[in-house]
MIKEGU-965053 format. One line per 10 residues: number of its first residue (from 0); their letters; for each residue x, y, z of N, C-alpha, C. Coordinates in steps of 0.05 Angstrom, whole numbers, plus 32768, in hexadecimal, padded with zeros to 4 digits. Example, Ala and Ser with C-alpha at 12.3 -4.5 7.8 and 13.67 -1.06 7.14 Angstrom:
% residues 2
0) AS) 8108,7F8E,809C,80F6,7FA6,809C,8108,7FBE,809C | 8101,7FD3,808E,8111,7FEB,808F,8102,8001,809D $
END
This chain:
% residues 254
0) XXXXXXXXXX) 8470,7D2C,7B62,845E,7D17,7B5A,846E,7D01,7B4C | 846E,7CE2,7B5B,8483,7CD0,7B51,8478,7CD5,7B37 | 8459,7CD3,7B24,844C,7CCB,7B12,843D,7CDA,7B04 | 843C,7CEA,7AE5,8436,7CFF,7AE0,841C,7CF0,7AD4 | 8409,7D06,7ACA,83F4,7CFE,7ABB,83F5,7CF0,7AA1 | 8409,7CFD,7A9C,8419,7CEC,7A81,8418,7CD1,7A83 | 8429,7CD0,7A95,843B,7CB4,7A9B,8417,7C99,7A9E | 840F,7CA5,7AAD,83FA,7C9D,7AB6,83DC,7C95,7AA3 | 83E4,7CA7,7A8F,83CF,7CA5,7A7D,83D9,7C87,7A68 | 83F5,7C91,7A63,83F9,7C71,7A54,83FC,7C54,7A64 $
10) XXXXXXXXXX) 83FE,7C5D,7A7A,83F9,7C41,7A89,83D7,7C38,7A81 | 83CC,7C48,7A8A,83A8,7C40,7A88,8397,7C3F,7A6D | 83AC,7C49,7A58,83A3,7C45,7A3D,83AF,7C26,7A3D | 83C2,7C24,7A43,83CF,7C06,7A3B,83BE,7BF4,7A4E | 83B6,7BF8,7A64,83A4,7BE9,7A71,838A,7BE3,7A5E | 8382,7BED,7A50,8368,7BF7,7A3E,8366,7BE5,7A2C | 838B,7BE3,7A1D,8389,7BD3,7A04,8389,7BB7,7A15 | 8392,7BB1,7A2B,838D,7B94,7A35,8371,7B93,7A3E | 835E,7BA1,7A45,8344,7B9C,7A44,8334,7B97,7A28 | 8333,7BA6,7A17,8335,7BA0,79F8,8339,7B85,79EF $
20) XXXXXXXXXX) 834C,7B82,79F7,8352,7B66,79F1,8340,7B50,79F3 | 8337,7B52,7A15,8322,7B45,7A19,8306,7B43,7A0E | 8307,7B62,7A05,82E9,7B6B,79FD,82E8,7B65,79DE | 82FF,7B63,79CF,82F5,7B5C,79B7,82F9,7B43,79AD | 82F5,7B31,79C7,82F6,7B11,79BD,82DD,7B08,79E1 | 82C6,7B1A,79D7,82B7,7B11,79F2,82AA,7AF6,79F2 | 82A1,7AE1,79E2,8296,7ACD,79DB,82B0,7AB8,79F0 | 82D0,7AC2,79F0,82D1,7AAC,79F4,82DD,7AC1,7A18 | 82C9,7AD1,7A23,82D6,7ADE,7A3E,82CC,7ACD,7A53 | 82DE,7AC1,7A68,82D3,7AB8,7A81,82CA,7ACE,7A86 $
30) XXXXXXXXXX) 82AF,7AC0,7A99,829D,7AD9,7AA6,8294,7AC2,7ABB | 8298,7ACA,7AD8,8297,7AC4,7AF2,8282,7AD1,7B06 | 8278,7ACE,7B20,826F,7ADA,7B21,8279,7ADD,7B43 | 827F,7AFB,7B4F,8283,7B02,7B67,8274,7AF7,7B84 | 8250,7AFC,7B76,8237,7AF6,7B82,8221,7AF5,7B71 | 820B,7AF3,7B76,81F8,7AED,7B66,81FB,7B0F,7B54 | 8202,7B1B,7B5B,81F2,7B34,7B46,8213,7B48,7B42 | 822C,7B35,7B42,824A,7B42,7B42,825A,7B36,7B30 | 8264,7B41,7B17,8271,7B33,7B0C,8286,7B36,7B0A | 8299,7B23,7B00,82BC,7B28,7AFC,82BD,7B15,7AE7 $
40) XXXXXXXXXX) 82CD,7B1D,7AD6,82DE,7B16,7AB9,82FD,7B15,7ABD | 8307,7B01,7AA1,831E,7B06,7AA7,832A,7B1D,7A9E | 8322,7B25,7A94,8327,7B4A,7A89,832F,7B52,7AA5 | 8318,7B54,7AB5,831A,7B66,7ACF,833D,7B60,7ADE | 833D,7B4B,7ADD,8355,7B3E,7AEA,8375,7B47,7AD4 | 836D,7B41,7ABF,8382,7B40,7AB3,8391,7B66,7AAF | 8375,7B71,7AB7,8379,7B96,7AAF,8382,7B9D,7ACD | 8381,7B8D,7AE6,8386,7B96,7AFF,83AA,7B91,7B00 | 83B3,7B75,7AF3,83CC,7B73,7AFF,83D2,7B7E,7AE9 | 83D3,7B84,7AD8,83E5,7B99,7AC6,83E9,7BB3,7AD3 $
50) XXXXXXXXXX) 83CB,7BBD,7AD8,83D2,7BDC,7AED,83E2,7BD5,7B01 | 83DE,7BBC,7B11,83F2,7BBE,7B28,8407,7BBC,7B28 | 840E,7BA8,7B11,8437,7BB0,7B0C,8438,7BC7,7AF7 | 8425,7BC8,7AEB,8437,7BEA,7AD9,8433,7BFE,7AF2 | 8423,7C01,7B0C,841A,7C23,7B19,843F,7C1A,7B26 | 843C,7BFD,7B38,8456,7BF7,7B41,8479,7BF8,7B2F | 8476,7BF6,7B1E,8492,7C02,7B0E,848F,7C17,7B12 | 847D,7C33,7B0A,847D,7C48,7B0F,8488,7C54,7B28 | 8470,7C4A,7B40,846D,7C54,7B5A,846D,7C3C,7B6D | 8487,7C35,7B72,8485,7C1A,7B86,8483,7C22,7B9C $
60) XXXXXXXXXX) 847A,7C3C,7BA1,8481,7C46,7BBC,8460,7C45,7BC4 | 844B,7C44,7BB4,8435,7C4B,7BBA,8421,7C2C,7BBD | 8413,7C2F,7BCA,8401,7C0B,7BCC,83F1,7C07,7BBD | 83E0,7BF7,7BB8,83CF,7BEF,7BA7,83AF,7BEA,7BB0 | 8394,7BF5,7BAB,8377,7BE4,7BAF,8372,7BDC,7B97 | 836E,7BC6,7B97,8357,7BCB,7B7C,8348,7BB3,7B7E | 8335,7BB0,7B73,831B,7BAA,7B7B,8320,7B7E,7B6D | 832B,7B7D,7B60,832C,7B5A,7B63,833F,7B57,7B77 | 8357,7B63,7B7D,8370,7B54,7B83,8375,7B62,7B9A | 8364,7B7C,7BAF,8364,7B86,7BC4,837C,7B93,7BC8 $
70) XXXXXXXXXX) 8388,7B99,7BE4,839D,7BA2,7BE6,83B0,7B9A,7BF3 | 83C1,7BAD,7BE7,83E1,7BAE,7BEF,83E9,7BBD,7C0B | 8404,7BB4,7C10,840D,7BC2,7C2C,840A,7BD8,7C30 | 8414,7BEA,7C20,8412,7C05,7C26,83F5,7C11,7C26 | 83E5,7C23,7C32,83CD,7C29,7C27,83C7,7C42,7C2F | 83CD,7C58,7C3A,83DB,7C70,7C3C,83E5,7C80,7C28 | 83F4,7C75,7C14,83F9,7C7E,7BEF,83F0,7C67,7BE5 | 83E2,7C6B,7BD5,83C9,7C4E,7BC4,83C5,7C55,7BAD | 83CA,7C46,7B9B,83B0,7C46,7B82,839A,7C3B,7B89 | 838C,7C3A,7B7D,836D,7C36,7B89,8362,7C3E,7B6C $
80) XXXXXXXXXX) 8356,7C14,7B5B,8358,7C12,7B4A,833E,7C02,7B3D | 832F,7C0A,7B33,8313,7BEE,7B22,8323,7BE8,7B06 | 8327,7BD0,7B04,8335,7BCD,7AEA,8320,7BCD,7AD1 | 830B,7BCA,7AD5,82EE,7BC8,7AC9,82D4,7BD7,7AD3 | 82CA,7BEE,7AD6,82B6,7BFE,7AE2,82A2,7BF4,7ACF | 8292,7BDD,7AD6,8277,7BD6,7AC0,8280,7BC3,7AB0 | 8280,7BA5,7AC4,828C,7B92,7AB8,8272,7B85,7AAE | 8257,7B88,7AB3,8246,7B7D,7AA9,823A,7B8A,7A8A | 8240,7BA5,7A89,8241,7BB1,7A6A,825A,7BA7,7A5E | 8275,7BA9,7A63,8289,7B97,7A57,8285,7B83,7A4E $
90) XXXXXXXXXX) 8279,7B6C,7A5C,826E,7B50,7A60,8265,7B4F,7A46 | 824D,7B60,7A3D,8235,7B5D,7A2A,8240,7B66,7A0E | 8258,7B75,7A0C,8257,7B88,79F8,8253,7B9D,79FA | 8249,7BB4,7A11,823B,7BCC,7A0D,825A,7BDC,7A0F | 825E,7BF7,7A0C,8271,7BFD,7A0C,8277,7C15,7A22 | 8267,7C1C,7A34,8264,7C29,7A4D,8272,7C23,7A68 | 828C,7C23,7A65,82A4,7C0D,7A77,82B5,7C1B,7A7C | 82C4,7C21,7A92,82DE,7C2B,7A91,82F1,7C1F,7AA6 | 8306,7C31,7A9A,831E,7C22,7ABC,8321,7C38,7AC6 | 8322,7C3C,7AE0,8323,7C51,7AF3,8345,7C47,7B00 $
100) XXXXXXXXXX) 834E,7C59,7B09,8365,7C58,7B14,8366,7C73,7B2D | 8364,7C77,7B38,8370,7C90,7B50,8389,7C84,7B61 | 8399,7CA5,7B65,83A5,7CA1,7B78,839E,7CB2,7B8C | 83A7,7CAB,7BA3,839A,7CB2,7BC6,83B0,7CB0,7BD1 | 83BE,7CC8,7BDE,83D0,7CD2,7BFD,83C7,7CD9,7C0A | 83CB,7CCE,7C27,83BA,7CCE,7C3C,83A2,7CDD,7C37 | 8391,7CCA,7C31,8371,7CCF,7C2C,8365,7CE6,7C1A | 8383,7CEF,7C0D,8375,7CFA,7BF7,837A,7CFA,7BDF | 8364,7CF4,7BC8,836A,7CF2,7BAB,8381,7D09,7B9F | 8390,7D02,7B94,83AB,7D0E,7B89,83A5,7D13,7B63 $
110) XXXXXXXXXX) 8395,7CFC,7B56,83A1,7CF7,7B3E,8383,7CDB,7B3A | 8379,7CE5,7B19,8365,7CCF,7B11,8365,7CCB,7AFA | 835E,7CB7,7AF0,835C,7CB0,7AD6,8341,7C9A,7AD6 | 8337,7CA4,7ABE,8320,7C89,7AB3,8320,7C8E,7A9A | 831C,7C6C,7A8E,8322,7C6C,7A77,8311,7C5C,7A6C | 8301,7C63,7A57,82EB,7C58,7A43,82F2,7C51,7A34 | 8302,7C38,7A2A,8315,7C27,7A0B,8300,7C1E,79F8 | 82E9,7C1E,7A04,82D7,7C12,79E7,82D4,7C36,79DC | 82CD,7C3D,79ED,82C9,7C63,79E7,82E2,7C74,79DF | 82EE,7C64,79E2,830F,7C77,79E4,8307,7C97,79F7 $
120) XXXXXXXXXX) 8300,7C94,7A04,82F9,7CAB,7A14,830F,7CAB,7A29 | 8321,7CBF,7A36,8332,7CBF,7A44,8333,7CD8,7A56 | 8328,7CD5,7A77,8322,7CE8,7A86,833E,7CE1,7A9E | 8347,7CFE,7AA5,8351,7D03,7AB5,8359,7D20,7AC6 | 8362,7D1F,7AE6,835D,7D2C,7AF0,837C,7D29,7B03 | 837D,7D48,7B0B,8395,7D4D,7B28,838A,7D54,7B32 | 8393,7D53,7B50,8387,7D6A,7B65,838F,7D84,7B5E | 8379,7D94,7B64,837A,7DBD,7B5A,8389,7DBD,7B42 | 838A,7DAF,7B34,8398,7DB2,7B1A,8383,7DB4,7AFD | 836D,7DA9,7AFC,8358,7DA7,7AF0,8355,7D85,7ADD $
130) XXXXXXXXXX) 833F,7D7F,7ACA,8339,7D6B,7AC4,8332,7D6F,7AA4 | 8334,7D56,7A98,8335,7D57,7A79,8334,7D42,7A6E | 8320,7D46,7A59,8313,7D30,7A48,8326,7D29,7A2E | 8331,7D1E,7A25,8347,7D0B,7A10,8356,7D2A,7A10 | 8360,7D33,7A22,8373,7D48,7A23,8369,7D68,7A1F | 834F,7D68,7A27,8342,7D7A,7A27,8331,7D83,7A43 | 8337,7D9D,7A49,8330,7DA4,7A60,830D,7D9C,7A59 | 82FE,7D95,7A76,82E5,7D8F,7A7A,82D7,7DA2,7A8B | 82C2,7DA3,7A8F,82B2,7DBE,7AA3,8291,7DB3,7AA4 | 8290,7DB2,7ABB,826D,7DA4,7AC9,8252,7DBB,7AB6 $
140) XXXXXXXXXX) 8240,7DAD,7AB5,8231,7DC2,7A9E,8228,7DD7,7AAA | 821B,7DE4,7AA7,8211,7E02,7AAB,81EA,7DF6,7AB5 | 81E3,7DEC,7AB5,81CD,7DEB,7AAF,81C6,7DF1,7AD4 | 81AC,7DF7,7ADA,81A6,7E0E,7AF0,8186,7E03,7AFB | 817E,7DF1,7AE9,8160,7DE4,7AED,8164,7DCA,7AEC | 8156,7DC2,7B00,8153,7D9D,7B04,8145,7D92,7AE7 | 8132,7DA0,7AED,811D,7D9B,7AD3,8122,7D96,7ABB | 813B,7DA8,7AB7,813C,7DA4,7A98,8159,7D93,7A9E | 8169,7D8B,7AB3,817D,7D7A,7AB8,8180,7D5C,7AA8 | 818E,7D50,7AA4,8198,7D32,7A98,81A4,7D27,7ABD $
150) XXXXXXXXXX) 819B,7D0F,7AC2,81A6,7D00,7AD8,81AA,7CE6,7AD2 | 81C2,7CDF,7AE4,81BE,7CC5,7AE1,81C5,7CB3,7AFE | 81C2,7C9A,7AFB,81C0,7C8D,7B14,81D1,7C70,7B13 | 81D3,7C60,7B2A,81D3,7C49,7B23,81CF,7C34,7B3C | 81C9,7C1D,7B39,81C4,7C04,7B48,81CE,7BF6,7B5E | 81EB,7BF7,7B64,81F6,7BEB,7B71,81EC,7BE6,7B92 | 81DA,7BF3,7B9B,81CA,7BE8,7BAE,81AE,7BD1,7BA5 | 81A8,7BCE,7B8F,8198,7BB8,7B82,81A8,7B99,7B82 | 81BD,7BA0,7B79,81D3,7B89,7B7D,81DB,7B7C,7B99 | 81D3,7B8B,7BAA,81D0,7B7C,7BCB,81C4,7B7F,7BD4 $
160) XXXXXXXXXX) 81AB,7B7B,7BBB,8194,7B74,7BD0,818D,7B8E,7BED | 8192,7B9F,7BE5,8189,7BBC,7C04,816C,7BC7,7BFB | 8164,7BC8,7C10,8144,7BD4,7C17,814E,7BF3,7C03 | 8165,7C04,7C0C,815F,7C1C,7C04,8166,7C1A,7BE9 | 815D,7C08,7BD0,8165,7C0B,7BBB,8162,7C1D,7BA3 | 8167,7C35,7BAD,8164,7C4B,7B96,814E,7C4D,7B8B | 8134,7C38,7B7F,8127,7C40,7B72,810E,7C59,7B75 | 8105,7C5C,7B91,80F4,7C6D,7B94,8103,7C8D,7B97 | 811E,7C8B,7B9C,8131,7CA7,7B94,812F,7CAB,7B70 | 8135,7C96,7B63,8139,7C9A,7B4C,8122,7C9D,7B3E $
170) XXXXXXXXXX) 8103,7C99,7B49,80EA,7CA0,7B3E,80E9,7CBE,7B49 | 80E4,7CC3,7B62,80EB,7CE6,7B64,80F8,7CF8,7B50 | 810E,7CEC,7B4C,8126,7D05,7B40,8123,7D05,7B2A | 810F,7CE7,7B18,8117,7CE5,7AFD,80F4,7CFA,7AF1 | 80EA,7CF2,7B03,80CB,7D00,7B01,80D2,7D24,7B01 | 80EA,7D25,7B05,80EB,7D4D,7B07,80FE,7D56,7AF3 | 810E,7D3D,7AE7,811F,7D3F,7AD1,8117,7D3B,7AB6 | 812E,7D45,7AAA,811C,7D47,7A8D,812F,7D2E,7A7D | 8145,7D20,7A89,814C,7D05,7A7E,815D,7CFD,7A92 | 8155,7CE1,7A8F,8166,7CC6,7AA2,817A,7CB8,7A97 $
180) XXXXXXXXXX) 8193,7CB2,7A9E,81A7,7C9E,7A9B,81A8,7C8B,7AAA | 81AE,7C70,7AA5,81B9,7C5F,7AAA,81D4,7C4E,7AA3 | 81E2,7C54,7AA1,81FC,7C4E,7A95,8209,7C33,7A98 | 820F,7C2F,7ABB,8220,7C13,7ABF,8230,7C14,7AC4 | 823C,7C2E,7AC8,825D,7C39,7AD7,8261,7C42,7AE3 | 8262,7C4B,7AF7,8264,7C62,7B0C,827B,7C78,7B08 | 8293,7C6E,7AFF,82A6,7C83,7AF8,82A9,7C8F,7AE4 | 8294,7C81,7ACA,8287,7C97,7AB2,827A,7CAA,7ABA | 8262,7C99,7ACC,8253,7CAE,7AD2,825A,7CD0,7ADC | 826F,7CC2,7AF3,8279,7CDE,7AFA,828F,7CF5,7AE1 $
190) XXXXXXXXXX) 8296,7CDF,7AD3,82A3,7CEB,7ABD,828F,7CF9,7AAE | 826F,7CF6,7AAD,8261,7CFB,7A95,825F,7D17,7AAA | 825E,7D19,7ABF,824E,7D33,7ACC,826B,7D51,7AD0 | 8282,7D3B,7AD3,8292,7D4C,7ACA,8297,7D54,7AB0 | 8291,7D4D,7A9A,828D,7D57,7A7B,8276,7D61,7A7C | 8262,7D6C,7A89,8247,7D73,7A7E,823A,7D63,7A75 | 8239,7D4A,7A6C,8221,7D3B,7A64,820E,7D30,7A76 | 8212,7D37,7A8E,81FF,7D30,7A93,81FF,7D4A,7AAB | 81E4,7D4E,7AC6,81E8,7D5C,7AD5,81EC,7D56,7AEF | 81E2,7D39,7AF9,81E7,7D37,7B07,81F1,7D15,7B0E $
200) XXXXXXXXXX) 8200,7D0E,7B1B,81FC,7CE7,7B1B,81F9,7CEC,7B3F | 81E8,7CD4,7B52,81EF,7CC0,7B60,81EC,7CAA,7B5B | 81F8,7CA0,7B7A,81F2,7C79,7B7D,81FC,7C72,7B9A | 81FA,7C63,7BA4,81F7,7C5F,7BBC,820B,7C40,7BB4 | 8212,7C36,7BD7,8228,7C16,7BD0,823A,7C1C,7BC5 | 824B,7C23,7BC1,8255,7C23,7BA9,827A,7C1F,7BC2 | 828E,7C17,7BB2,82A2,7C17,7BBE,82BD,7C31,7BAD | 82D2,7C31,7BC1,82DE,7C44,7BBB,82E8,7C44,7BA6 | 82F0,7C30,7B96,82FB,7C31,7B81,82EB,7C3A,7B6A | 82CD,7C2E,7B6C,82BC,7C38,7B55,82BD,7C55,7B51 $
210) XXXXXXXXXX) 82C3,7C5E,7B6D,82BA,7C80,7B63,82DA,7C91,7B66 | 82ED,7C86,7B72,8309,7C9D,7B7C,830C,7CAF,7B62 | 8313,7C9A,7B46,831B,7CAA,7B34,8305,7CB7,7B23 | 82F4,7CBA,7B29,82E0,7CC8,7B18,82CD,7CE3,7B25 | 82D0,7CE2,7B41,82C9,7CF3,7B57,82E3,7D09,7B58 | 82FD,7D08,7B57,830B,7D1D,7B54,8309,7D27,7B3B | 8307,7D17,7B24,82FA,7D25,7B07,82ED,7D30,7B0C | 82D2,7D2A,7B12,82B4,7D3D,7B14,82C3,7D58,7B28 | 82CD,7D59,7B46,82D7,7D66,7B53,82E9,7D81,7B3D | 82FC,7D6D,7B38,830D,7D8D,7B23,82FD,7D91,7B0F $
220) XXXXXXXXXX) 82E9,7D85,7B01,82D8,7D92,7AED,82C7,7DAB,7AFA | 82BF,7DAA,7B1D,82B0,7DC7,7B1C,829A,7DB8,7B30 | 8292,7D97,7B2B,8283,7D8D,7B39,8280,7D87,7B54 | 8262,7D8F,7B60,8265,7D8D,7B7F,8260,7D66,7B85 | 8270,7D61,7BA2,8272,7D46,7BA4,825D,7D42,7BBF | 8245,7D3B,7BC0,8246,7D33,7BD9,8239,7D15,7BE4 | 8229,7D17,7BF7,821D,7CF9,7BFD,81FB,7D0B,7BFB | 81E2,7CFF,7C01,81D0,7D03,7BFD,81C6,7D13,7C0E | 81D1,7D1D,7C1F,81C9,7D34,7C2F,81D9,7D4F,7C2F | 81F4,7D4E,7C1F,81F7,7D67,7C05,820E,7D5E,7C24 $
230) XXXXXXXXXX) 821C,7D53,7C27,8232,7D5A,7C36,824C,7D53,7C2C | 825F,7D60,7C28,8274,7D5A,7C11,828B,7D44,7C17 | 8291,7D36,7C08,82A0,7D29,7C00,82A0,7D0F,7C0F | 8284,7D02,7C17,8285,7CE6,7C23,8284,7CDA,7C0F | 8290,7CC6,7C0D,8288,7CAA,7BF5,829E,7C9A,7BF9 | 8293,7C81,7BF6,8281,7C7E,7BE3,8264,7C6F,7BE4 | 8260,7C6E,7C02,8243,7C5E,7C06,822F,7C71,7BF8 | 822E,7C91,7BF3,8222,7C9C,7BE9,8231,7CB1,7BDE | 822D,7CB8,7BBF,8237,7CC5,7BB5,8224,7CD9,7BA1 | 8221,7CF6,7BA6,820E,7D03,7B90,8221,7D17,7B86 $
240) XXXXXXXXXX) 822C,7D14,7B6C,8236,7D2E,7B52,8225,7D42,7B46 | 8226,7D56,7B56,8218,7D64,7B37,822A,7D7B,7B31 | 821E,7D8B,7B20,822F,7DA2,7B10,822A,7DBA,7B27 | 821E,7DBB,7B47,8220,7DC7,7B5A,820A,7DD6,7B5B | 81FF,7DE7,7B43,81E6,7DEF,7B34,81D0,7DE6,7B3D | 81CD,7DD4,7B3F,81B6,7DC2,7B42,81B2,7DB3,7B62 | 81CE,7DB3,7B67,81D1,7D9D,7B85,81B1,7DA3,7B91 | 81B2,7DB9,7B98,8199,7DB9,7BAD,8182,7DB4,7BA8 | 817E,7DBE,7B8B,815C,7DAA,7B7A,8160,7D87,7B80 | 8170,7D79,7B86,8179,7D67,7B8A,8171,7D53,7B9D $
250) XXXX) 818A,7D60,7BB4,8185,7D61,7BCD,816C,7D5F,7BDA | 8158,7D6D,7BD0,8135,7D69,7BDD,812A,7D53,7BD9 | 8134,7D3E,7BBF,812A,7D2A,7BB0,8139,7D14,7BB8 | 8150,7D17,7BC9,8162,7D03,7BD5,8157,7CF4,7BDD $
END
């Protein structure tokens, strides 16, 4: 492995304190907008090319996605990167944000990190190696009933405007559950289901970067990955986490 977890963790903490930066002088943050319902900051930008020349001093051998600045030549060994997961809670002040980072050889996740700097929350993951919360091993909850389950969801088909916009899934599942999330992140989210806090997340739209590094977290935490017809590991047009327990109470409410 050119790049250990180590190595990797202080790159994306230092990425963190350059988002920080942004976030604790937000009055004066450009805030742009992608499309009517997409936003980008200069945060987002400024936390992407830092990852891309710090992952590149590390690993110049490997390419680059990431979601302002697209990609690089190589794409076969990739980072595959959101410099901002929930730039519109960043935007506001809320503190439900992270930076996601994965790496991917030939089409498969290797190595993840997401990082919560207003939270100081720090999740990461290897392949078959397992996953851990600020350096603490993590494990999907135990819980065995929908009913008494925590879920959570999110929007990103509302944002373009699609007929199938989650909401009549998310009145089903929330009507059998005993609490709803809405967060604003997609790669917390999966981080929350790999810690147990929550039991289950989907969302639909969504692109690969939102979910690479937070889907092999949930994965080495114990969590099953699939799309909404319980088939494993499509995403990211559709992505459902849960603690595996539950998948199939689920699945009927898809």
């Amino acid at each position: 492995m050119p790049i250990t977890l180590d190595t990797l963790e202080k790159v994306v903490r230092a990425a963190g304190s350059v988002a920080m930066n942004y976030f604790n002088d937000l009055p004066n943050l450009a805030v742009n907008k992608k499309s009517a319902r997409d936003l980008v900051t200069d945060a987002d930008v400024a936390v992407e090319n830092y990852l891309k020349q710090a992952l590149s001093d590390h690993s110049p051998e490997f390419g680059f996605w990431g979601e302002e600045s697209g990609q690089t030549a190589n794409q076969t060994s990739r980072w595959i990167v959101d410099p901002i997961d929930g730039t519109h809670s960043f935007s506001k002040g809320q503190y439900f944000w992270g930076i996601s980072v994965a790496l991917e050889i030939d089409g498969e996740l290797i190595m993840g990190a997401v990082y919560a700097p207003a939270l100081d929350d720090y999740y990461c993951a290897e392949k078959a190696k397992g996953a851990w919360k600020n350096g603490k091993p993590i494990h999907v909850s135990d819980e065995t009933s929908l009913a008494s389950s925590m879920v959570s969801t999110g929007f990103a088909c509302l944002r373009q405007y699609l007929d199938d916009n989650n909401l009549a899934r998310f009145a089903r599942i929330a009507q059998a559950t005993t609490g709803q999330r809405r967060l604003g992140s997609a790669a917390l989210d999966l981080c929350t289901v790999a810690d147990g806090q929550v039991d289950a997340f989907w969302e639909q739209e969504l692109n690969l970067y939102d979910v690479a590094a937070g889907a092999l977290i949930a994965q080495e935490a114990g969590a099953s990955i699939t799309d909404f017809k319980g088939n494993p590991g499509v995403f990211p047009k559709q992505i459902l986490a849960t603690n595996g327990k539950i998948l199939e109470q689920v699945l009927v409410l898809m």
